[in-house]
N, C-alpha and C positions, 0 to 999 in steps of 0.2 A: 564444524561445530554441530553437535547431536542439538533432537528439539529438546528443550526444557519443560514448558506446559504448555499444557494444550490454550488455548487464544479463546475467550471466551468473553472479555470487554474490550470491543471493538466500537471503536466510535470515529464517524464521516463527517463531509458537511462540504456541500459543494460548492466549489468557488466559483465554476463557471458550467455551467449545466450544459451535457453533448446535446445534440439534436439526432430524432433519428430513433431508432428500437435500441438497446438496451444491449451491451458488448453481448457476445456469447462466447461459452467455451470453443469453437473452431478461428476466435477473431484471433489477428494478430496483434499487441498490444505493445507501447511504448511507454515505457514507466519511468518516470523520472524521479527520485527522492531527493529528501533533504532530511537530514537527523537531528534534530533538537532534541536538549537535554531540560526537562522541566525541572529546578530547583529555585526552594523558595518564593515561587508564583512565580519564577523569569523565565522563559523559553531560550535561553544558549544553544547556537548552534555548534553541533561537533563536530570539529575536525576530522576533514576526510570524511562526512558525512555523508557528501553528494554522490549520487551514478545515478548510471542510465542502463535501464536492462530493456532488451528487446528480445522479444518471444513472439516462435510462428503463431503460438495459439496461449489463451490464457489459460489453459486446460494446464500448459508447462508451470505455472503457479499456483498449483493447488495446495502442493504443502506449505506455502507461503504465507506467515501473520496477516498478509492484507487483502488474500485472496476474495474473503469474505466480504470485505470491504468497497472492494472494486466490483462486485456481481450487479448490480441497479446502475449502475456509471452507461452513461450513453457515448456514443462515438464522438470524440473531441469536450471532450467535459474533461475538468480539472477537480480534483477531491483532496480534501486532506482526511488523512486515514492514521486515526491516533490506536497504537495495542500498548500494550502493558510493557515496561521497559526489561523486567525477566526475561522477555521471548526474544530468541534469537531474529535475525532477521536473515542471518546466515543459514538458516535449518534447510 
């Protein structure tokens, strides 16, 4: 799937704060999602929402809605990282 728009309301908010400096683009990164569908104020989770992507480096996520999101996350911190539901997450 091609991108749609460009990601530009990006919103975090840390559940469990890493310790340590701050990932960098050479880290290797463990990303786990879960896809919730916001209607009518209820958070629904989506079918087939969940994976798990693992990358040498998070540099390999650059074109990715939440790469932005993840830049201040420290090593072993937990984030939830809301974008816009337009944007692929496939891109």
């Amino acid at each position: 799937m091609g991108s749609c728009c460009p990601v530009t309301n990006i919103l975090s908010q840390d559940l469990q704060a890493g310790k340590g400096p701050s990932i960098s683009d050479s880290d290797s990164v463990i990303l786990k999602s879960k896809m919730y569908q916001l209607i009518n104020g209820s958070a629904d989770p989506v079918e087939g929402g969940d994976s798990v992507v693992t990358c040498k480096s998070l540099s390999d996520l650059k074109s990715k809605p939440w790469y932005s999101g993840m830049l201040s996350m420290k090593i072993g911190g937990e984030r939830v990282i809301i974008f816009p539901s337009k944007v692929s997450i496939n891109q």
